[in-house]
C-alpha positions in Angstrom: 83.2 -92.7 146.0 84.7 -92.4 149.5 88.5 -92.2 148.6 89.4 -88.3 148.2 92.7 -88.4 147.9 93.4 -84.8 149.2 96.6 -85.7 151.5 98.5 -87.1 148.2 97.6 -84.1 146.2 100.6 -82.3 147.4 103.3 -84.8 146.6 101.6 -86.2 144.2 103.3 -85.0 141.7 107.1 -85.3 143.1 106.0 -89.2 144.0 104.5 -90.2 140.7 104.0 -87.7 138.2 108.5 -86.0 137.6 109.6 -89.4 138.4 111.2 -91.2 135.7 109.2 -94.3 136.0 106.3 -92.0 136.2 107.4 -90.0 132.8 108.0 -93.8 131.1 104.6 -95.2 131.8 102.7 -92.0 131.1 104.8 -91.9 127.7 103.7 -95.2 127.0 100.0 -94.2 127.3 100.3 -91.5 125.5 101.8 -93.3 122.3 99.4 -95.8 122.5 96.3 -93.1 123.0 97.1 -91.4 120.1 96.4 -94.6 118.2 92.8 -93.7 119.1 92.3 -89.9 119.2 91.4 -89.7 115.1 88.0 -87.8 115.0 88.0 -87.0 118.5 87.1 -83.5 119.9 85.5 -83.5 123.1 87.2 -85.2 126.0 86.0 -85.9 129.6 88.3 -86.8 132.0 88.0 -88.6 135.0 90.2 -89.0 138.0 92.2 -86.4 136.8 94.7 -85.6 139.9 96.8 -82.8 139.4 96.1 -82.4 135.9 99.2 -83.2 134.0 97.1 -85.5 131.3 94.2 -82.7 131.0 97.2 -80.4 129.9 98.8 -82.9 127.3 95.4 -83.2 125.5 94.8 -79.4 125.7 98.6 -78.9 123.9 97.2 -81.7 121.5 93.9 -79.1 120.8 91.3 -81.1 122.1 88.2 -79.3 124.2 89.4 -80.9 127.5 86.7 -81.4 130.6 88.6 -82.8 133.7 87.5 -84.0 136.9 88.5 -85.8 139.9 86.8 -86.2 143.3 89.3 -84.5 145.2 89.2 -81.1 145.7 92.8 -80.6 146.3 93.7 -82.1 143.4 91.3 -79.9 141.2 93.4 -76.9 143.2 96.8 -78.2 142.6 95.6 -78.5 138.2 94.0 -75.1 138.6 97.7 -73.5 139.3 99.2 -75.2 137.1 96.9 -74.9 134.0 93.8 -72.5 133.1 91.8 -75.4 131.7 88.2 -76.7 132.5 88.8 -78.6 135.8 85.8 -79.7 137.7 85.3 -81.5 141.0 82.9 -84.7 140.5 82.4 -87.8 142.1 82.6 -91.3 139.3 79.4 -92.5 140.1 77.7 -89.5 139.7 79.4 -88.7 136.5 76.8 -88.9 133.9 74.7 -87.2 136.0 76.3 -84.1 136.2 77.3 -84.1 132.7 73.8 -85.6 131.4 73.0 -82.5 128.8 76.9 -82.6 127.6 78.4 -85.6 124.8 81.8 -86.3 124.2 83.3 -88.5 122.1 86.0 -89.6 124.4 86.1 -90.6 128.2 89.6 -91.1 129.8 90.9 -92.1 133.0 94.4 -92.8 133.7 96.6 -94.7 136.5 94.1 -97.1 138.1 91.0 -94.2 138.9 88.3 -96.8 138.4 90.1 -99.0 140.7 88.4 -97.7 143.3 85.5 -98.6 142.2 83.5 -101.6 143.5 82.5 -104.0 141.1 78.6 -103.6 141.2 80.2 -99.5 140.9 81.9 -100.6 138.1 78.6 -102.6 136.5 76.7 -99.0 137.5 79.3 -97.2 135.6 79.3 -98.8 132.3 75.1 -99.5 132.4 75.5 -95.0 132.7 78.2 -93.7 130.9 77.7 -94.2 127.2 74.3 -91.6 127.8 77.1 -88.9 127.5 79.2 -90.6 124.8 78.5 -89.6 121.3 77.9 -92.1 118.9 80.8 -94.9 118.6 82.5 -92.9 121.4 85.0 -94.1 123.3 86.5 -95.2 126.8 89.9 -95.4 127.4 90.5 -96.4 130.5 93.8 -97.0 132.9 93.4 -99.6 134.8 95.9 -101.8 137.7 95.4 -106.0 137.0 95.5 -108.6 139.4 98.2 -110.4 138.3 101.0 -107.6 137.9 104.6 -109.6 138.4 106.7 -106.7 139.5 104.2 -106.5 142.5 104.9 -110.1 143.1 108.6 -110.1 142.9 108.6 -107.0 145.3 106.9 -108.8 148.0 108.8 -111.8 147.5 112.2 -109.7 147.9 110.9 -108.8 151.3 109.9 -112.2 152.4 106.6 -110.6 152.8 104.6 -113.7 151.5 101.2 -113.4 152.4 101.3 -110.1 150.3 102.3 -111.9 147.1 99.1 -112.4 146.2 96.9 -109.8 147.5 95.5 -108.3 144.5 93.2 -111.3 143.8 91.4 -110.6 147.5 88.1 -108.9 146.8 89.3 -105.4 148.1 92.6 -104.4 149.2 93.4 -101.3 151.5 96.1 -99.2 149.8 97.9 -96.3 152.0 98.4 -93.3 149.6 100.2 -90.2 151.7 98.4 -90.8 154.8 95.0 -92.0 153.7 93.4 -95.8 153.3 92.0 -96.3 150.3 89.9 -99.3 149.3 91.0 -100.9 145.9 89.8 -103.5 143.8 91.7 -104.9 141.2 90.5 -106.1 137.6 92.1 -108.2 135.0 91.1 -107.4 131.9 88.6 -109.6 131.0 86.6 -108.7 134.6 86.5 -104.7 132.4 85.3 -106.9 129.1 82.7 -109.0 130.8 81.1 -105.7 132.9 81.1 -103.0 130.1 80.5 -105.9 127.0 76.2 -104.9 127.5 77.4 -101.4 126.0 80.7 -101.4 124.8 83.1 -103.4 122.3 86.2 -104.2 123.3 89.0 -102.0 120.9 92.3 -102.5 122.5 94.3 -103.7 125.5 97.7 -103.0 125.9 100.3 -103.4 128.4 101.6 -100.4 130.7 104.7 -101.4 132.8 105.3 -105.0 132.5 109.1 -104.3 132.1 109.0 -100.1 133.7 108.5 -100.9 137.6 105.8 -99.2 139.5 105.9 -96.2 140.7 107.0 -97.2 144.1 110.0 -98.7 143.0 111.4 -94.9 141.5 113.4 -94.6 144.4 115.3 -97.9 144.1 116.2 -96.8 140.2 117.4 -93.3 140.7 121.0 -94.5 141.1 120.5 -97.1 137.8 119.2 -95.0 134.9 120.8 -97.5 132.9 118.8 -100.4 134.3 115.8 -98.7 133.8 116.6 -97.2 130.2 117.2 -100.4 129.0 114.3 -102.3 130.8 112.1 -99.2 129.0 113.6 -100.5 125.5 112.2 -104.1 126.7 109.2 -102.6 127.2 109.2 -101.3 123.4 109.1 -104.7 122.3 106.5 -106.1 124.2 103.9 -102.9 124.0 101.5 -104.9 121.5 101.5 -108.1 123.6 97.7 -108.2 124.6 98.5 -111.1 126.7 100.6 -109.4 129.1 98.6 -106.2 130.3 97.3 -109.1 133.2 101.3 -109.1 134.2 101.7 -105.7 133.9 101.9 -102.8 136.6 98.9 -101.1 134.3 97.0 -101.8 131.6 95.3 -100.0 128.6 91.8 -100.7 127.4 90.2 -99.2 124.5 86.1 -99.6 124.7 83.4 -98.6 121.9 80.4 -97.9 122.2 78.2 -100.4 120.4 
């Protein structure tokens, strides 16, 4: 995987991870995660960043393995927790853990959205060789479809932006560096992991919390956004919006 992500790794967490949209949407997950976490141990996690999720699943006393292809992430997790933080690329993944099982594999805020498709098919086809039996994927990923995205680029008249998410590959600037990303409803995640996985759960993450990049525009309307956070309460089990939403949450089995 070519994206690194080592220039964002030092605002990372002032640009996404304290921010109160980012504290709303990770909240979100988390609530819905637990749903999912009965019988479950051993944890490998990919795309990790700075390690703020590695550190909520160590408080919840899981054996937590996190990795992320960045180096300067892994050093920015490394300070702040003394936990099992590795540097590994995606696609090599179940290579390097090939003599380890674990009975959950998570990846949060659009990881595997840097992964090509034919990636993605590679992925799926590998992984469940280091899941235990009826082990699990839980998996973060950004749709095509999101309507806050839409609505943004509409506000700025920027119209030939409105629908970029359904181009094959879209070139994302994160702190300084391009980054290819592909977008996948989530049918496109049923229909390339359905050969080895089931299909648990899909649920919404921020079809009423805005994305991330939006934080700024709220930090003078808490109220706004508290109250666009209870609308998001009452639309968390609406399977049919996590295409509309800023993130979704799939559950996978392995069959």
């Amino acid at each position: 995987m070519d994206a690194s992500f080592d220039k964002a790794a030092a605002n990372y967490d002032d640009t996404f991870t304290h921010t109160e949209v980012g504290k709303m949407q990770r909240t979100l997950v988390y609530n819905e995660l637990s749903k999912h976490l009965t019988s479950v141990k051993n944890i490998l996690e990919i795309n990790c960043g700075t390690g703020e999720d590695a550190i909520w699943f160590a408080n919840q006393n899981f054996n937590i393995t996190a990795t992320d292809i960045s180096t300067k992430m892994i050093e920015v997790a490394r300070r702040k927790a003394s936990l099992n933080f590795q540097t590994a690329d995606i696609n090599l993944i179940a290579k390097v853990f090939e003599n380890e099982k674990f009975h959950m594999m998570f990846s949060n805020f659009g990881g595997l959205n840097c992964l090509s498709k034919s990636e993605l098919e590679n992925f799926f086809a590998n992984v469940d060789s280091i899941l235990t039996e009826k082990g699990k994927l839980a998996l973060v990923i950004m749709p095509k479809n999101t309507l806050w995205e839409r609505f943004y680029f509409l506000a700025k008249a920027q119209f030939k932006n409105i629908s970029r998410r359904k181009k094959k590959s879209v070139m994302a600037h994160v702190e300084g560096e391009n980054i290819t990303t592909y977008y996948y409803n989530p049918k496109d995640i049923v229909n390339l992991a359905k050969a080895n996985f089931e299909t648990v759960s899909i649920k919404p993450i921020g079809f009423f919390i805005p994305p991330s990049y939006l934080d700024e525009f709220f930090k003078n309307k808490k109220g706004f956004l508290r109250f666009l956070n209870r609308m998001e309460q009452g639309v968390k089990n609406k399977t049919s919006l996590s295409k509309y939403a800023d993130h979704y949450l799939i559950i996978l089995q392995k069959r």
